[in-house]
N, C-alpha and C positions, 0 to 999 in steps of 0.2 A: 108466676109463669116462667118455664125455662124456654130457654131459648135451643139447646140440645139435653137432650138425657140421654146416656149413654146406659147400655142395660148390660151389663156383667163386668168384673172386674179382673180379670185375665190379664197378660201382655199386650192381649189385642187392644180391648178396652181403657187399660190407660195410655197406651201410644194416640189411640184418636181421640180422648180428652184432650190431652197435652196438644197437640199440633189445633186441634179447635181451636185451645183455648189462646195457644201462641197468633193462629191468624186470625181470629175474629176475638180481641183481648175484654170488650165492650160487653159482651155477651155471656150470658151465666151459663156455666157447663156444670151439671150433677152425673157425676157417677154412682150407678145404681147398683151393689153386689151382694151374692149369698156368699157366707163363709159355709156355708153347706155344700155346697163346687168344689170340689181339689181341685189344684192342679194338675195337668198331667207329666210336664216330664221333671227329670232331675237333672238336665243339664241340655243347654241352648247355646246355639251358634248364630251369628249374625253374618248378613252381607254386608255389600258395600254401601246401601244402602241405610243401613244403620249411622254412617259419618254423616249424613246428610240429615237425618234423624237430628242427630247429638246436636251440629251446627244449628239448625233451625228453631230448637228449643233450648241451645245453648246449655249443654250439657258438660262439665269440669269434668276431661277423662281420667285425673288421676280418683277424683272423688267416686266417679263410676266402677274403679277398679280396684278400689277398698270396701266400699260398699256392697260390691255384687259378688265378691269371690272369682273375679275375673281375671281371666290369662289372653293371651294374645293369640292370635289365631291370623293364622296367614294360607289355610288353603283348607283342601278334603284330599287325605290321602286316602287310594283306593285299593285294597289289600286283597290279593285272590283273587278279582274279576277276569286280568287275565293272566296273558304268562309274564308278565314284567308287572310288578306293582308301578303304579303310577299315581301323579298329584294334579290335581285343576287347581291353582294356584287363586285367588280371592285377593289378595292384597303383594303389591310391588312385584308384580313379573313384569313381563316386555309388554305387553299389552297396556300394561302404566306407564312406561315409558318411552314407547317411541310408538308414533300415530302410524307408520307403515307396519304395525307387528304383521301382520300379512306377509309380508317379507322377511322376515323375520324371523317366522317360524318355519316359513319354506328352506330357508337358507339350513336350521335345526335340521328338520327333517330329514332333506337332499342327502346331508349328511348321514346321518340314519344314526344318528346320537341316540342313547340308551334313553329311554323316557324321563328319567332323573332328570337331565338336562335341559328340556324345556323349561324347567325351573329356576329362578334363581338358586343358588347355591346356599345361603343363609337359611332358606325354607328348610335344607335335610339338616342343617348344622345344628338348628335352635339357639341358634345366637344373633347377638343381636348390636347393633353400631350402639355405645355408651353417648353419643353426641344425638340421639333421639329419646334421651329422657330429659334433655334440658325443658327445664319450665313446667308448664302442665303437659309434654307433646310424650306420646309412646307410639313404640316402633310400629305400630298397625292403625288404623282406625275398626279394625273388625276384633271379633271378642269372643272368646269361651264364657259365658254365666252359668253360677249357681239360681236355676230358675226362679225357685223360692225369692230370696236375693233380691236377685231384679226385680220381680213382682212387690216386696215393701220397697225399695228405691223409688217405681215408679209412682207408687203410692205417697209416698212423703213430698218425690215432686208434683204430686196431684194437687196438695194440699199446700204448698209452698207456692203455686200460682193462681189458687183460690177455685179450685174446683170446689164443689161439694161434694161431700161422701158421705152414701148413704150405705147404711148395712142391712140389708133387707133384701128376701124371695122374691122376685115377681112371680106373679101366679095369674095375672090376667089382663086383659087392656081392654078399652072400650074403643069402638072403632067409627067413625061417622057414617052413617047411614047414606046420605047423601055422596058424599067424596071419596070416600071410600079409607081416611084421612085416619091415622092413628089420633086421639084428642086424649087419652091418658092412658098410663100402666099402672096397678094395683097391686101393692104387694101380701105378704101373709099376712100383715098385722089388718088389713083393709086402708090401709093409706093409699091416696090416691095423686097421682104425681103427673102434671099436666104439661107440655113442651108442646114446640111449634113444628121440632125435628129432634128422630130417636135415631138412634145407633145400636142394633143387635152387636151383641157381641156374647152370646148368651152359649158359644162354644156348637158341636155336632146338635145339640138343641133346638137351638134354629128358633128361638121359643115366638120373637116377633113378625120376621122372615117369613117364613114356612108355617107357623103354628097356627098366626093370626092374621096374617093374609094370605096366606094360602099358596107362595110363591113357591114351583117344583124346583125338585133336586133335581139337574141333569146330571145320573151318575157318568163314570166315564173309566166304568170299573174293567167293559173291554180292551181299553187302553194301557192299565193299570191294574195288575192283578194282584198286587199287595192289600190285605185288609187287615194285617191286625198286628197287634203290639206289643212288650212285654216290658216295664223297665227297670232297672235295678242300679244303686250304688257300691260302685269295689271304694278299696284305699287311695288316699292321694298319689299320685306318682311323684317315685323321687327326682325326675325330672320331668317338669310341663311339656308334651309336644306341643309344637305349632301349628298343628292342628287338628281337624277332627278326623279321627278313622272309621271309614268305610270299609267293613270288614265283609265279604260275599260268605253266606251260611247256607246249608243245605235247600233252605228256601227261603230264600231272602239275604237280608244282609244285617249288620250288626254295628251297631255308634258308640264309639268312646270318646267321651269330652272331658279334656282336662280342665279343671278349677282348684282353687287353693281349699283344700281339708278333704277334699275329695275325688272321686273320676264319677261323671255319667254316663250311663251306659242303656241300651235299649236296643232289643232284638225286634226288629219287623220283618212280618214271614205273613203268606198267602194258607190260608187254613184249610183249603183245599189240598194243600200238601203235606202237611205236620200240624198236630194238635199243640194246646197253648203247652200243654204237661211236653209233649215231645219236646218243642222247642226252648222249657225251660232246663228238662234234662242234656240238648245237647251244649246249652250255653254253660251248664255246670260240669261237663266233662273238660272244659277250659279253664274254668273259674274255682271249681269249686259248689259246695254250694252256696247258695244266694237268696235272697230276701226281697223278693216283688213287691216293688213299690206301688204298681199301678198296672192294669192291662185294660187294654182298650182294643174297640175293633170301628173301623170307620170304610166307609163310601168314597172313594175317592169321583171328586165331581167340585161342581161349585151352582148356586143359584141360580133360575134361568135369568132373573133382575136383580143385580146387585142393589139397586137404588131400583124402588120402587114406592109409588105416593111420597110421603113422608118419613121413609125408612130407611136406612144405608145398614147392610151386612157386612162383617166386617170380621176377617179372621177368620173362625174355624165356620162361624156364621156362614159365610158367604162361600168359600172356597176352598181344597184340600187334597192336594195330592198324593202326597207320602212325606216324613220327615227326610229325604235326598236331599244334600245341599242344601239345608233351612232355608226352606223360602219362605216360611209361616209367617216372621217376623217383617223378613223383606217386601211380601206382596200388602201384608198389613199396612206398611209406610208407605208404597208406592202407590195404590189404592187411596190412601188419607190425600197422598199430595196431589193427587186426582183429584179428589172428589174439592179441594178447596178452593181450584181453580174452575169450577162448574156450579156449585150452589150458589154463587151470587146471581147466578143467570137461571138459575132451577132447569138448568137443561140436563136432566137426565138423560136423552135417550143417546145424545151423545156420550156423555159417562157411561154408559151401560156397553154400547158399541169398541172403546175405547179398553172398557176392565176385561170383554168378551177376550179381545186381540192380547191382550198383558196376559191371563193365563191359557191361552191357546200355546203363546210363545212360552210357559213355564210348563206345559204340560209336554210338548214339543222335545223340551232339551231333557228333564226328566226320562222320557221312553228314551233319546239316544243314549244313556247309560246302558240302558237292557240290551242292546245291539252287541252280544256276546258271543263267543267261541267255546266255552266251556259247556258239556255235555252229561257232567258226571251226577247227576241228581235228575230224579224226575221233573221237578219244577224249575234246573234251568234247560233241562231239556224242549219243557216247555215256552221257553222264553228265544229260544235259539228257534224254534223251527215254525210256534205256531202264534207269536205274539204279533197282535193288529198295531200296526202303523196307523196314526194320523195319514190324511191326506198331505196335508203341509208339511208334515218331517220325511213324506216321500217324497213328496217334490225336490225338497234340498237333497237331499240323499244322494237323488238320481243326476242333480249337477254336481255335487261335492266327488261323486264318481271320478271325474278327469283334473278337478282342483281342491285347493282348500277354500273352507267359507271365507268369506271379506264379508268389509262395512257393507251394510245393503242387503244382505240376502235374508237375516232374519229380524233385524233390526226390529221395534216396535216403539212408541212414545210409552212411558213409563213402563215398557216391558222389563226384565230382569237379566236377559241373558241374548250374549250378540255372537258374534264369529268365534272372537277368541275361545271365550267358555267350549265352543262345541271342538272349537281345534286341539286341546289338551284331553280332550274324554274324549275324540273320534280316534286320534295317534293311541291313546292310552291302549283301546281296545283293538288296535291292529285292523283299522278298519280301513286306512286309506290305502291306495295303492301307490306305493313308493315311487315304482317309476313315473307315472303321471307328476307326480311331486317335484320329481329331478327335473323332468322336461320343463315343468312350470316355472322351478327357479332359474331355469337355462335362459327362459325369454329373458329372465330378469336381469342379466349378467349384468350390462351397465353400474347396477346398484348394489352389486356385491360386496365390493370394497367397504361404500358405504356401512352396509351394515352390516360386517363383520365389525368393522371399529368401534359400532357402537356396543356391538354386543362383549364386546373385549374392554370398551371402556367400562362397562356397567360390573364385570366381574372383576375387576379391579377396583371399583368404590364399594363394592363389597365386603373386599379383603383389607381394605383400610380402616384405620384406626382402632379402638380399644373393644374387640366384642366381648359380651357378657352372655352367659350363660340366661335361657328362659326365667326361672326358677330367680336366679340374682336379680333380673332387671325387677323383676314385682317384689321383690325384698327393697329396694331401692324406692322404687315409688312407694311403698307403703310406709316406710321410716321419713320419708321427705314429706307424704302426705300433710297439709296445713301448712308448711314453712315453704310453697311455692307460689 
C-alpha cells in the first residue's frame, strides 16, 4: 500500500513527489508515468517561488545550473505592448528591498522616469556582482531551464530520496462504491496500484480529476482569450539575457528563453484570430524558418475542486491560464505548500476555498497585462475595446484610478502576485494617471529624502565591485562546479 501515488511524470508531478516526500519522509511516495506523454515546452521560467522550492527540498543551485541548462533570470521583459518597452522585474528590484516600495515607486513615477528605471539597472546590463558566485550562491534565485533537463534532474532527485518510479499508462481506476473514494489506478500492462491518496498530474487530461470523478472544468475562456500554442527552438544566444521576452504578435504574444545550447521559444495566439500555419508563417518572417516542436491548444480555467475525496489536481491537472509570467511551475509549488499544511486535518474545504482565492488572484494580474493602448490588429483591437474584466481586477482598477496598489489591496495567503508586480505592468502600460501619482507622492513629502537615499544607495551597490558578463558568470559556476 502507498501511501500517495502520484499519476504523471511532468514538472508538476515530481515537484509534488518531492515536497511529499520532504514533508511527510515516513511515508512511501510512487510516481506513476507514460513515456508516451511529451512534454510540452522547450524552455521554462520560474518564480520566486521556486527559492522556496529549492530551500525546502534543499536543492545545490550550482548543481541545478549544470544540470538543467540553466541561466539566470531576473524579470519578463515586455516588447511592443506598448509605446516604451518595459520589464516587471521577479528577482532584486525595490520591492526586495525596501518594505515601503510603495513609496518608492511613487517617488519613480512622480518623476515620470522612462520605464527602464523602475528597474534595477543590472537587469538592462546583464551583468552581474562576481561577489554572488562565492560558494554555492548565484546572483538570482529564479532560473531560465532546458525543460527536458529539468524534467531528468527532477527525476534523479526522485530517486535519490526514495520515490518509486514506476513507467507505466494508466488507463483506469477503481473507485469505492460507497465513498466515492479512489481504492486503485490500473495501468496498460493490468497492474493494479493501491494508495490512500492520489495526485493527478496527468496534464489537460485531467485523466483522475475529471475523467473518474467527474470533477467540471470551470473554463474562464471569457476572461482569457488565448487558446493555443506553437513552440519551437532557435540557436544559443551569444549572449544570455536576464530574462524572458514577452514579445506582443499580431494575436497574441511570443516567449524567448535563454538557456545554455539553446533559446526556447513559443508563439501563443487566440485561433479565432490566426490559424496555427498563419501564425507559424508570421514567426518565420522573423526567424526564418523553423521546426515545431510541439502545438497545443487548451481551456484556460482550473477544476471546480482542486482536492476532492482522495484526489489533489495539480498543474495542468488542476489549473491553467496561459504560459504569461510562468505561473505553471509557481502555482504548482504554492498549491503543494497548501495542501501540506491541510492534509493532516483532511480539511479540504478549506484548501479548496483558499486554491479558489490563489488563482482568482493569478488570473486577476494575468488580464491587467491585456489592459492595452494598441489598436493595430483585429485581436488587439479586441482586447482594447471588448475584453471581460473579473469582478475583483475592476474593483482595484477603479481605486488604483487616484493611487498606486499597496500591501493589502490584493494581497492573498499563498497567492503569487501582490501590489508591486501589478505597479511595474499597470506604469509599463501607461495606465496610471500621472498627476494623481504626483499629488500622491506630494502627501508623502516627509519621506522623500528618505527614499531617494535609499534608492541612490541601491544604484551605487550596483555599480560596485567586479561585474561579470551573463554568459561568464554560468562559465564560472560550471568550471567551479564539484570544487565548492
Amino acid at each position: 500500500m502507498n501511501d500517495f501515488i502520484v499519476v504523471g511524470g511532468g514538472t508538476s508531478g515530481c515537484i509534488a513527489a518531492l515536497i511529499l516526500k520532504t514533508s511527510y519522509p515516513q511515508k512511501k511516495v510512487t510516481l506513476i508515468e507514460s513515456k508516451k506523454i511529451g512534454i510540452i515546452g522547450v524552455g521554462e521560467g520560474s518564480t520566486e517561488h521556486w527559492a522556496e522550492f529549492c530551500n525546502f527540498i534543499g536543492i545545490n543551485k550550482h548543481d541545478l545550473i549544470k544540470k538543467t541548462g540553466a541561466t539566470f533570470k531576473l524579470g519578463i521583459y515586455f516588447k511592443d505592448w506598448s509605446n516604451q518597452d518595459y520589464m516587471h522585474n521577479v528577482s532584486g528590484g525595490y520591492a526586495d528591498k525596501f518594505r515601503n516600495y510603495h513609496l518608492t515607486y511613487a517617488n519613480l513615477i512622480a518623476n515620470e522616469l522612462p520605464k527602464k528605471f523602475l528597474n534595477p539597472e543590472n537587469l538592462w546590463k546583464n551583468k552581474f556582482n562576481i561577489e554572488n558566485l562565492v560558494g554555492t550562491n548565484t546572483p538570482t534565485n529564479q532560473y531560465h531551464f532546458d525543460t527536458f533537463k529539468l524534467n531528468e534532474y527532477l527525476h534523479n532527485l526522485c530517486v535519490e530520496r526514495n520515490i518509486e518510479l514506476v513507467e507505466s499508462e494508466i488507463v483506469d481506476a477503481n473507485i469505492c462504491t460507497k465513498t466515492g473514494n479512489i481504492l486503485s489506478v490500473i495501468s496498460e500492462n493490468n497492474d493494479e496500484y493501491f494508495s490512500d491518496f492520489f495526485i493527478d498530474c496527468s496534464g489537460f487530461k485531467r485523466f483522475l480529476i475529471s475523467g473518474k470523478l467527474g470533477i467540471k472544468w470551470n473554463s474562464y475562456s471569457d476572461y482569457l482569450i488565448l487558446n493555443s500554442a506553437i513552440t519551437f527552438a532557435t540557436e544559443e544566444m551569444e549572449e544570455y539575457n536576464a530574462w524572458t521576452l514577452a514579445q506582443a504578435r499580431n494575436a497574441g504574444w511570443s516567449w524567448h528563453i535563454p538557456v545554455q545550447g539553446r533559446t526556447g521559444n513559443g508563439y501563443v495566439f487566440s485561433d479565432n484570430f490566426i490559424s496555427e500555419e498563419e501564425a507559424q508563417k508570421e514567426i518565420e518572417n522573423e526567424f526564418g524558418n523553423i521546426e515545431i516542436i510541439k502545438t497545443f491548444k487548451f481551456d484556460p480555467g482550473r477544476v471546480e475542486k482542486l482536492w476532492y475525496k482522495n484526489c489533489l489536481a495539480v498543474g495542468l491537472s488542476g489549473c491553467f491560464v496561459e504560459p504569461l509570467e510562468a505561473t505553471s511551475i509557481g502555482s504548482t509549488i504554492q498549491e503543494m505548500f497548501c495542501f501540506i499544511n491541510y492534509y493532516p486535518s483532511y480539511d479540504h474545504k478549506t484548501f479548496n476555498s483558499k486554491m479558489n482565492a490563489v488563482f482568482d488572484n493569478l488570473v486577476d494580474y494575468i488580464q491587467a497585462h491585456y489592459l492595452v493602448k494598441r489598436e493595430d490588429t483585429a485581436f488587439w483591437r479586441e482586447i482594447k475595446y471588448n475584453l471581460k474584466l473579473t469582478e475583483s481586477l475592476r474593483s482595484n482598477l477603479e481605486i488604483w484610478k487616484n493611487r498606486l496598489p499597496q500591501i493589502g489591496d490584493c494581497d492573498v495567503h499563498w497567492g503569487m502576485f501582490n501590489a508591486a508586480n501589478y505597479i511595474l505592468v499597470l506604469y509599463g502600460l501607461d495606465w496610471f494617471d500621472i498627476d494623481k501619482i504626483k499629488k500622491e507622492y506630494e502627501m508623502y513629502s516627509i519621506h522623500s529624502n528618505d527614499v531617494e537615499y535609499k534608492i541612490s544607495n541601491m544604484k551605487n551597490y550596483e555599480n560596485s565591485g567586479i561585474m561579470l558578463g551573463h554568459k561568464k558568470c554560468i562559465e564560472i559556476i560550471m568550471s567551479q562546479y564539484g570544487n565548492s
